[in-house]
mmCIF file as Biopython writes it, N, C-alpha, C and O atoms, coordinates in Angstrom:
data_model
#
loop_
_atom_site.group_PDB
_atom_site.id
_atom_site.type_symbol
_atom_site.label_atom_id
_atom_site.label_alt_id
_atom_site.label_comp_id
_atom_site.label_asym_id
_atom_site.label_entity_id
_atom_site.label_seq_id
_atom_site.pdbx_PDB_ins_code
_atom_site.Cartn_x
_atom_site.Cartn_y
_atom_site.Cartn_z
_atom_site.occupancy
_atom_site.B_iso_or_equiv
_atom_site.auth_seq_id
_atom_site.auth_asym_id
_atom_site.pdbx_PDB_model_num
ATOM 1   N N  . UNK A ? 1  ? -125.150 -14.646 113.804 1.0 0.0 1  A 1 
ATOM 2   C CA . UNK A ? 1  ? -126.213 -15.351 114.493 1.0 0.0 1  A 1 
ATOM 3   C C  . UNK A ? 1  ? -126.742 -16.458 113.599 1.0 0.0 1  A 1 
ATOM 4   O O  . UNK A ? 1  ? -127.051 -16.266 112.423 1.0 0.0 1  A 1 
ATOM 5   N N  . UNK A ? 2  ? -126.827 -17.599 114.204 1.0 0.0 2  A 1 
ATOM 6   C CA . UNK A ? 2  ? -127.599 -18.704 113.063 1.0 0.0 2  A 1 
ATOM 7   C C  . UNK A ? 2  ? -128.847 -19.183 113.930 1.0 0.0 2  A 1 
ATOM 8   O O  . UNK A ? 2  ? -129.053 -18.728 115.055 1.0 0.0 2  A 1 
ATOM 9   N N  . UNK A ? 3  ? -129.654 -20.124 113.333 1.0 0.0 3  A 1 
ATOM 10  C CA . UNK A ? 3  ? -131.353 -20.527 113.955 1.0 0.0 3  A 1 
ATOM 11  C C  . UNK A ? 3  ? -130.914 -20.915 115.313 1.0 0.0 3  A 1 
ATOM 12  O O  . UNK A ? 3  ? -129.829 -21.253 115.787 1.0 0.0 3  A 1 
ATOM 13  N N  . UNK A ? 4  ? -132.204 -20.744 115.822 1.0 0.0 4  A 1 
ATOM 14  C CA . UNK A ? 4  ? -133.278 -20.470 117.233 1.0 0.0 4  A 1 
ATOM 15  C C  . UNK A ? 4  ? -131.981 -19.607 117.801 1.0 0.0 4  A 1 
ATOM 16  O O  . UNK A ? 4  ? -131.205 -20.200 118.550 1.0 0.0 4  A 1 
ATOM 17  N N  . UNK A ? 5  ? -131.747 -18.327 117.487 1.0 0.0 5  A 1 
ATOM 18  C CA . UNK A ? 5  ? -130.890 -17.225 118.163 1.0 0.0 5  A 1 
ATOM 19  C C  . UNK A ? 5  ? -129.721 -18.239 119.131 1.0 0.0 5  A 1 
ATOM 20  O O  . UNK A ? 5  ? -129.674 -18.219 120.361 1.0 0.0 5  A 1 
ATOM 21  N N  . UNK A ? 6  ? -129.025 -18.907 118.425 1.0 0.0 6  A 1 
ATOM 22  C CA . UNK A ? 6  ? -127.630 -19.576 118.843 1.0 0.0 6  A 1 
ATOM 23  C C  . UNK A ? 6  ? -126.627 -18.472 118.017 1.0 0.0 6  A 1 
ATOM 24  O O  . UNK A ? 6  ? -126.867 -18.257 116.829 1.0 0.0 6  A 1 
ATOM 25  N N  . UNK A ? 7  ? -125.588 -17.837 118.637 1.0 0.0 7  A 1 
ATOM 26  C CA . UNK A ? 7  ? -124.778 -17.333 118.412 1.0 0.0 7  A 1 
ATOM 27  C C  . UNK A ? 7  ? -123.402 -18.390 118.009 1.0 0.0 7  A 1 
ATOM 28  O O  . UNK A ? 7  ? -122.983 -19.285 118.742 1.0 0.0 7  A 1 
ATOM 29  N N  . UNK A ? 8  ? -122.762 -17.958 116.442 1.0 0.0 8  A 1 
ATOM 30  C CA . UNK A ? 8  ? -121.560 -19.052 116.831 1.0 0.0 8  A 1 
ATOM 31  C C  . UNK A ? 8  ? -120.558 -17.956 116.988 1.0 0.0 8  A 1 
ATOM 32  O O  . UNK A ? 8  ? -119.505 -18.016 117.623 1.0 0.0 8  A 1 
ATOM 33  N N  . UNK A ? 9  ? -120.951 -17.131 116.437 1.0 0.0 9  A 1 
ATOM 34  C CA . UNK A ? 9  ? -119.370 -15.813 117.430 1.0 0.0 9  A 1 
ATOM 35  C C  . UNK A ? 9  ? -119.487 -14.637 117.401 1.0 0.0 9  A 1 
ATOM 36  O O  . UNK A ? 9  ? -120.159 -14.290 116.430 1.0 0.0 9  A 1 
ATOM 37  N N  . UNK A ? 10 ? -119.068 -13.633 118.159 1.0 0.0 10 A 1 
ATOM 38  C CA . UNK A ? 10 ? -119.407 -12.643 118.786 1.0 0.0 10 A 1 
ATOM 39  C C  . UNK A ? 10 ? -119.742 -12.373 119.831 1.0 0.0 10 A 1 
ATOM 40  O O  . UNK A ? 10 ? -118.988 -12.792 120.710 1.0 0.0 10 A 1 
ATOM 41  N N  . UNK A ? 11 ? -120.792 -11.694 120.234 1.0 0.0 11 A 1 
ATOM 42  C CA . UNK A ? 11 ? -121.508 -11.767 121.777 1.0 0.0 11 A 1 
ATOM 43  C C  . UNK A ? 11 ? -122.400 -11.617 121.442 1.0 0.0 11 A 1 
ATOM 44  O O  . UNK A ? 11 ? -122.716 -11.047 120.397 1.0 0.0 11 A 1 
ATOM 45  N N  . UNK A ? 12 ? -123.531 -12.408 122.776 1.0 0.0 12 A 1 
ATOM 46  C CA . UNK A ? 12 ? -124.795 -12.497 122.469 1.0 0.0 12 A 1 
ATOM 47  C C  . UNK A ? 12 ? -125.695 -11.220 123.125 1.0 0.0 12 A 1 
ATOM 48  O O  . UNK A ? 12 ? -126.024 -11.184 124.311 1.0 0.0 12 A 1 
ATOM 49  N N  . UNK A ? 13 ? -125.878 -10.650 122.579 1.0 0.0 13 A 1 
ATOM 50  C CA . UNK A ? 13 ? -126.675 -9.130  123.248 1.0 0.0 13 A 1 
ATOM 51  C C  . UNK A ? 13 ? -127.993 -9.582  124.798 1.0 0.0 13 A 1 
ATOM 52  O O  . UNK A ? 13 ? -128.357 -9.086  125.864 1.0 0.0 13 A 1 
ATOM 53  N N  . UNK A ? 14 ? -128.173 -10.398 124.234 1.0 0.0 14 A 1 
ATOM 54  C CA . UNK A ? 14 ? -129.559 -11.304 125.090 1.0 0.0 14 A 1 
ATOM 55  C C  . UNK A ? 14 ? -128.583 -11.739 126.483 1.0 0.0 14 A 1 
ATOM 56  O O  . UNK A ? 14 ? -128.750 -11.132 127.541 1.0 0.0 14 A 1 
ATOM 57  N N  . UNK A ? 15 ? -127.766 -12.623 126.385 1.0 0.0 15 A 1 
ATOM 58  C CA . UNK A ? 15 ? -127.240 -12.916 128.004 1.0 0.0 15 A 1 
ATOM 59  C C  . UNK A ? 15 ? -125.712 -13.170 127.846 1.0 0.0 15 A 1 
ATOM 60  O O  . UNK A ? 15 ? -125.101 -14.238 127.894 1.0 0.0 15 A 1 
ATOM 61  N N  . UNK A ? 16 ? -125.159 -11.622 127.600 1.0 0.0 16 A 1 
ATOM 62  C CA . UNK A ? 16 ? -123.826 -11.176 126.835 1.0 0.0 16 A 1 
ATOM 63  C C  . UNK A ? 16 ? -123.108 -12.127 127.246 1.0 0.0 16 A 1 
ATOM 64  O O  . UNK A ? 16 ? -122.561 -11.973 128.339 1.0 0.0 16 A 1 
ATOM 65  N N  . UNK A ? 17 ? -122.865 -13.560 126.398 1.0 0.0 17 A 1 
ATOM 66  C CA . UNK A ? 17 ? -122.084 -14.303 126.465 1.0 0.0 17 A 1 
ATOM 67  C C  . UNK A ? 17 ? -121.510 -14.133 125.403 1.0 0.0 17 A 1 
ATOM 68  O O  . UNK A ? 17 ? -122.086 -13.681 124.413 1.0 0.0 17 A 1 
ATOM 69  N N  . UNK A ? 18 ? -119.720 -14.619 125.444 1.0 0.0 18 A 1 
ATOM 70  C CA . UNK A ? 18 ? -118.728 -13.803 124.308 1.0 0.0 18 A 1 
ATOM 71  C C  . UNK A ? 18 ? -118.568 -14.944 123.797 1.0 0.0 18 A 1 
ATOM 72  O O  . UNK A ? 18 ? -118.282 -15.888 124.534 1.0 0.0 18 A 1 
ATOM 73  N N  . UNK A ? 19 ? -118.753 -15.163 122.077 1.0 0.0 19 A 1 
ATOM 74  C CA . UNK A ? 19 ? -118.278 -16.411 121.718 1.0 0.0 19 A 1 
ATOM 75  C C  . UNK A ? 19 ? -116.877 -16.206 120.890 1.0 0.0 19 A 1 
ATOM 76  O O  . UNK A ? 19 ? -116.552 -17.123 120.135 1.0 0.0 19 A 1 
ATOM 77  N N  . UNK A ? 20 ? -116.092 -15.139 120.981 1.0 0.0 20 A 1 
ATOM 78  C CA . UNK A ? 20 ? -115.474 -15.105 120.005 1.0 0.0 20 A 1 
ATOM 79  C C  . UNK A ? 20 ? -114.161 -16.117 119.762 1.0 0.0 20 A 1 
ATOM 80  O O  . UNK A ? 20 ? -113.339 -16.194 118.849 1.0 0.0 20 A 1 
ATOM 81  N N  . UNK A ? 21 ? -114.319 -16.724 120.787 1.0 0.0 21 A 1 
ATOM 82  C CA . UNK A ? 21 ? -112.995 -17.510 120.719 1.0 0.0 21 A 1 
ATOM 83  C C  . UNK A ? 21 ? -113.206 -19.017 119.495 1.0 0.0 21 A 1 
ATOM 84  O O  . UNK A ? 21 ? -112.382 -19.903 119.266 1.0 0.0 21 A 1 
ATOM 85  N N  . UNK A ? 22 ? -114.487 -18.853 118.954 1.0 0.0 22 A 1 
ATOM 86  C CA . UNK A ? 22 ? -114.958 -19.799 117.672 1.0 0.0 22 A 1 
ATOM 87  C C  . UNK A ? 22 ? -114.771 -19.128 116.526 1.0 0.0 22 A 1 
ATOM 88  O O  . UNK A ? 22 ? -115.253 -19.570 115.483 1.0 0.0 22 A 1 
ATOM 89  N N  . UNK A ? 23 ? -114.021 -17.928 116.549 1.0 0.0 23 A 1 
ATOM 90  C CA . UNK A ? 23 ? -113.939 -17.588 115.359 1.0 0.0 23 A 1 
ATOM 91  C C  . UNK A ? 23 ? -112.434 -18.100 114.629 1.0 0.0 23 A 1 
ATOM 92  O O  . UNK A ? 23 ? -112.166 -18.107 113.428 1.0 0.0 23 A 1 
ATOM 93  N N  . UNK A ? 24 ? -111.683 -18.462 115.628 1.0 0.0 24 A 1 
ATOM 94  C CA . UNK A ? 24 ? -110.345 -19.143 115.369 1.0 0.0 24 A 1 
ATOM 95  C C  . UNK A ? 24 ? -110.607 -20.705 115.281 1.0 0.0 24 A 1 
ATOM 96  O O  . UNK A ? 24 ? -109.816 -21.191 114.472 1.0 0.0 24 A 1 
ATOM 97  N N  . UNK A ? 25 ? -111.423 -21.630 115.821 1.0 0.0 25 A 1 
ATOM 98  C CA . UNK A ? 25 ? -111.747 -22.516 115.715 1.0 0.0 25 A 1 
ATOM 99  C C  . UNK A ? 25 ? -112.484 -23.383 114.139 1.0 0.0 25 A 1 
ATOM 100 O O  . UNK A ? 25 ? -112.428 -24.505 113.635 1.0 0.0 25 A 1 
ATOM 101 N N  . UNK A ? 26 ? -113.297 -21.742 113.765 1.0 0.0 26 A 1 
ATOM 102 C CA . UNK A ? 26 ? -114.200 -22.214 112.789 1.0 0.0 26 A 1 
ATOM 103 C C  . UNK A ? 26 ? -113.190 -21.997 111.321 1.0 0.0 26 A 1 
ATOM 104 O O  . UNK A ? 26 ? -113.350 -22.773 110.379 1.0 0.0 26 A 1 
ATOM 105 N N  . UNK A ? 27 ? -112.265 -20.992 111.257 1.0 0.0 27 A 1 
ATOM 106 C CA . UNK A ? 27 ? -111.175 -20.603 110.445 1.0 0.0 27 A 1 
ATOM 107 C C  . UNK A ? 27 ? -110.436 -22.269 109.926 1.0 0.0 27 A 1 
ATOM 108 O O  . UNK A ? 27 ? -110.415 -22.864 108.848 1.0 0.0 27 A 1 
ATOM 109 N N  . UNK A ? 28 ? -109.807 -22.634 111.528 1.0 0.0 28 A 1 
ATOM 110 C CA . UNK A ? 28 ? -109.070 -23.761 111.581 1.0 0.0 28 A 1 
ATOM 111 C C  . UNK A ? 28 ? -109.831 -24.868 111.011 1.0 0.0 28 A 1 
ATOM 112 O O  . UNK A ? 28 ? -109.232 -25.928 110.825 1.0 0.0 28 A 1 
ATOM 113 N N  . UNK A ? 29 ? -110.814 -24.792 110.769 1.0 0.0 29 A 1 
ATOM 114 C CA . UNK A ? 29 ? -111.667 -26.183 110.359 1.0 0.0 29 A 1 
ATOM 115 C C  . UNK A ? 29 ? -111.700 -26.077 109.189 1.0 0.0 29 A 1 
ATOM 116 O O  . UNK A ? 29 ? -111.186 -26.963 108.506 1.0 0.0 29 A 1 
ATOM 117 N N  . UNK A ? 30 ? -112.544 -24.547 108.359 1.0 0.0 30 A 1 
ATOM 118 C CA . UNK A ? 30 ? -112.361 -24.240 107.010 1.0 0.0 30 A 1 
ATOM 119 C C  . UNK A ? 30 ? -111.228 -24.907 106.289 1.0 0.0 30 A 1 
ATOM 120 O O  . UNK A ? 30 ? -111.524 -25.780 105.473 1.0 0.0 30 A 1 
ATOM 121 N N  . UNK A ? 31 ? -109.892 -24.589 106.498 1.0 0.0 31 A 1 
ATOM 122 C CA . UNK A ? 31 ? -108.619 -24.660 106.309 1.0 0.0 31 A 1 
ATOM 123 C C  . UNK A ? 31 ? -108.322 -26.374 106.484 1.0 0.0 31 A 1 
ATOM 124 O O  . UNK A ? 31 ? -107.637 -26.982 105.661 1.0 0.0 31 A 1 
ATOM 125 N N  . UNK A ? 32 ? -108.776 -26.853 107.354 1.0 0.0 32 A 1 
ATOM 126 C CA . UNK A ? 32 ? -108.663 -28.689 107.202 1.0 0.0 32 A 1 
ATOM 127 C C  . UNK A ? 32 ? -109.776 -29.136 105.804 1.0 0.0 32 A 1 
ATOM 128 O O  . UNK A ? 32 ? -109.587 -29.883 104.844 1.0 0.0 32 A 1 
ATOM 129 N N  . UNK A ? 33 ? -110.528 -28.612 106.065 1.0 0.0 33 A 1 
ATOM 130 C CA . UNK A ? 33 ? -112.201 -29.058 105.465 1.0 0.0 33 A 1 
ATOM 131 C C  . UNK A ? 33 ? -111.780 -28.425 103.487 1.0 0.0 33 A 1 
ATOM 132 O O  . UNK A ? 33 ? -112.448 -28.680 102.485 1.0 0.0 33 A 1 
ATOM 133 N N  . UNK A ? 34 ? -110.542 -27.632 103.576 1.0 0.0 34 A 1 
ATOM 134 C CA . UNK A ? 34 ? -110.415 -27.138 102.131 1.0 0.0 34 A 1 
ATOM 135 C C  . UNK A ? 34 ? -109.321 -28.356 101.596 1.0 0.0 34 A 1 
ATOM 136 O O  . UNK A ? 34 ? -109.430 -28.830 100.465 1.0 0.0 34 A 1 
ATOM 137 N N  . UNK A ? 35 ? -108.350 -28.760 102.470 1.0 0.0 35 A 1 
ATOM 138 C CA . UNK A ? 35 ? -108.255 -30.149 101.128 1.0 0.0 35 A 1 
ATOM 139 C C  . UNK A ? 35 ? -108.706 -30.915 101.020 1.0 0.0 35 A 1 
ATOM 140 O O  . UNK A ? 35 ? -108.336 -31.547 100.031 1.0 0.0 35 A 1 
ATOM 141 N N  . UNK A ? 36 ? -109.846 -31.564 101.851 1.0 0.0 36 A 1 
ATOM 142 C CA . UNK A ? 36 ? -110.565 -32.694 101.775 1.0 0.0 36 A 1 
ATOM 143 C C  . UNK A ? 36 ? -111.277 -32.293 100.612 1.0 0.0 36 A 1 
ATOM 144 O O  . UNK A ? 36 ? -111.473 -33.181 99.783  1.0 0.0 36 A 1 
ATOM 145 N N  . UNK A ? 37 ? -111.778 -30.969 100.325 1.0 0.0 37 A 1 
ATOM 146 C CA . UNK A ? 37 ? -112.631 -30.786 99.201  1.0 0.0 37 A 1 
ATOM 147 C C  . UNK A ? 37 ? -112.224 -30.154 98.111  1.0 0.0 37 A 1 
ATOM 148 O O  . UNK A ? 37 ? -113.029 -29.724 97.285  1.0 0.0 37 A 1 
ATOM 149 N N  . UNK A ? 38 ? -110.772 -30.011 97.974  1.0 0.0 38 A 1 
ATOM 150 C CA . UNK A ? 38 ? -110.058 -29.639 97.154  1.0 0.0 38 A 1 
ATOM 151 C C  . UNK A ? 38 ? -110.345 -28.045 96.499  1.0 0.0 38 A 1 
ATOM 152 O O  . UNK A ? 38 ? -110.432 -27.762 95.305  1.0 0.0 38 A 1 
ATOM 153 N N  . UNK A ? 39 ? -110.464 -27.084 97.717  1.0 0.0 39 A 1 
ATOM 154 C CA . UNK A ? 39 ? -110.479 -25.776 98.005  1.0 0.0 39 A 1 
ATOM 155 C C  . UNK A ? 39 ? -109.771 -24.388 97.696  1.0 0.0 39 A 1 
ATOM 156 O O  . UNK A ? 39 ? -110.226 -23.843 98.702  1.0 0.0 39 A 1 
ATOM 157 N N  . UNK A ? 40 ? -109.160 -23.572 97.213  1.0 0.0 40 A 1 
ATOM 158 C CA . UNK A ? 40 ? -108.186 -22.851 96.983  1.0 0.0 40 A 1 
ATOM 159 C C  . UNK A ? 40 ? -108.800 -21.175 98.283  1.0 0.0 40 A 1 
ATOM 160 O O  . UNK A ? 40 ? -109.539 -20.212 98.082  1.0 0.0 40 A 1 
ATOM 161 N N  . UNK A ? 41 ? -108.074 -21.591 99.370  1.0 0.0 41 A 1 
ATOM 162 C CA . UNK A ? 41 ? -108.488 -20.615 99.944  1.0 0.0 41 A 1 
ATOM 163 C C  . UNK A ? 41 ? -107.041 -19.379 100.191 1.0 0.0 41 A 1 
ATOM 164 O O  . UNK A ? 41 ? -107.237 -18.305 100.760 1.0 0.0 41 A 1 
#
């Protein structure tokens, strides 16, 4: 869960919306975003 109760993945208990399909999204970005910053993931 991050501020004003925005979910970026999981489900939201409040109006069970499923976010999990950002958890492959947010991975994929890490993984671009690690050679730009010269990362060892």
């Amino acid at each position: 869960r991050c501020v004003r109760r925005a979910f970026l993945c999981g489900l939201d208990g409040l109006t069970q919306t499923n976010y999990e399909h950002r958890k492959q999204w947010l991975e994929d970005r890490v993984y671009t975003a690690s050679t730009a910053f010269a990362l060892d993931l």
